[in-house]
N, C-alpha and C positions, 0 to 999 in steps of 0.2 A: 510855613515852609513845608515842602513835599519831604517825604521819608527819601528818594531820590536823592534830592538836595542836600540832607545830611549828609547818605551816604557817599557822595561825592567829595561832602566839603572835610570829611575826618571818616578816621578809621576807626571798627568798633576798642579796639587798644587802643588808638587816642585820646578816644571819650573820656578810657577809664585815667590816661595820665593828665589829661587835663581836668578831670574831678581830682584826682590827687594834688595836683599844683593848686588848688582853690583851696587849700587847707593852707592856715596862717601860718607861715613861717618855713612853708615846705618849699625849697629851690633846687639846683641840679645836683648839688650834692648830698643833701637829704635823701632825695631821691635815691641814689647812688648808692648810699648808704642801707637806705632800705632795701633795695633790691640785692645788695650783697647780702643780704640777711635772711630773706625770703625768698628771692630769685624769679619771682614772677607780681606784678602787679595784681593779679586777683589772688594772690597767696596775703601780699599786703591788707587790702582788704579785708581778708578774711581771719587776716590777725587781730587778737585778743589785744584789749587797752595795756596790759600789762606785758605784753609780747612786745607792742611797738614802744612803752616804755625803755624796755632794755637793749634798743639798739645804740649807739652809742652814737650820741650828738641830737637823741630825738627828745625823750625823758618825758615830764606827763604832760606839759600845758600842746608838747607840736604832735605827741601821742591822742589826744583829745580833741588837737587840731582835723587830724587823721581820719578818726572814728566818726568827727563831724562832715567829713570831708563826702561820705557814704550817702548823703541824703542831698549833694550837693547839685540836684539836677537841675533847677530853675537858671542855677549859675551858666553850668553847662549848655547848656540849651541857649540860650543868651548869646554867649562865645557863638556859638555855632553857627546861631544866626546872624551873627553880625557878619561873620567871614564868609557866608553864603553870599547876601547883602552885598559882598564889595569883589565877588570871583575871588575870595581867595581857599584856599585849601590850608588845612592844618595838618602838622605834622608833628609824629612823634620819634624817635630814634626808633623804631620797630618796624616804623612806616619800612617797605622798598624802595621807595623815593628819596627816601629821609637822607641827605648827601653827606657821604662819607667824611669828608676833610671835618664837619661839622662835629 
C-alpha cells in the first residue's frame, strides 16, 4: 500500500489509538480512564510500566498489555490495510470527522 493510502485511510492519532486498542484488554473505557490520567495518548505511551499500573482499572497484566502495545505495528499496519482494501477510513474521537453524537 502507498504512504498516500494510509494516510487517507487513518490519521497519524489514530494509528497511535488503534496501537492502543491492540493491547489485551484495552476498550473505551480503559482508554478513558488513561487519558484522564495522562491526557494525551503519546503521554500514555510514554508512560513507565508502573505509571500505567496505577491508573485505576489498569493494574500490571493490561499495564504490560500497554507497554506491549508499543511495538504493535505489524498489527496496525494489517488494520490499515484491510480498510484501505475495502474504501474505508478509520476513525478516532480526535479525528474532525469523528461524529459528534458518537
Amino acid at each position: 500500500m502507498k504512504t498516500g493510502e494510509q494516510e487517507s485511510t487513518i490519521s497519524d492519532i489514530g494509528r497511535q489509538y488503534l496501537k492502543l486498542q491492540a493491547a489485551e484488554q484495552v476498550g473505551p473505557v480503559r482508554v478513558q480512564s488513561l487519558l484522564a490520567r495522562f491526557q494525551s495518548i503519546d503521554r500514555i505511551f510514554a508512560a513507565s510500566l508502573s505509571e500505567l499500573e496505577r491508573v485505576e482499572g489498569i493494574g500490571p497484566v493490561t499495564a504490560r498489555a500497554i507497554v506491549q502495545a508499543r511495538k504493535h505495528s505489524d498489527y496496525v499496519e494489517r488494520e490499515i490495510e484491510a480498510a484501505a482494501d475495502c474504501g474505508a477510513r478509520i476513525l478516532c474521537f480526535e479525528d474532525p470527522e469523528y461524529p459528534a453524537p458518537l
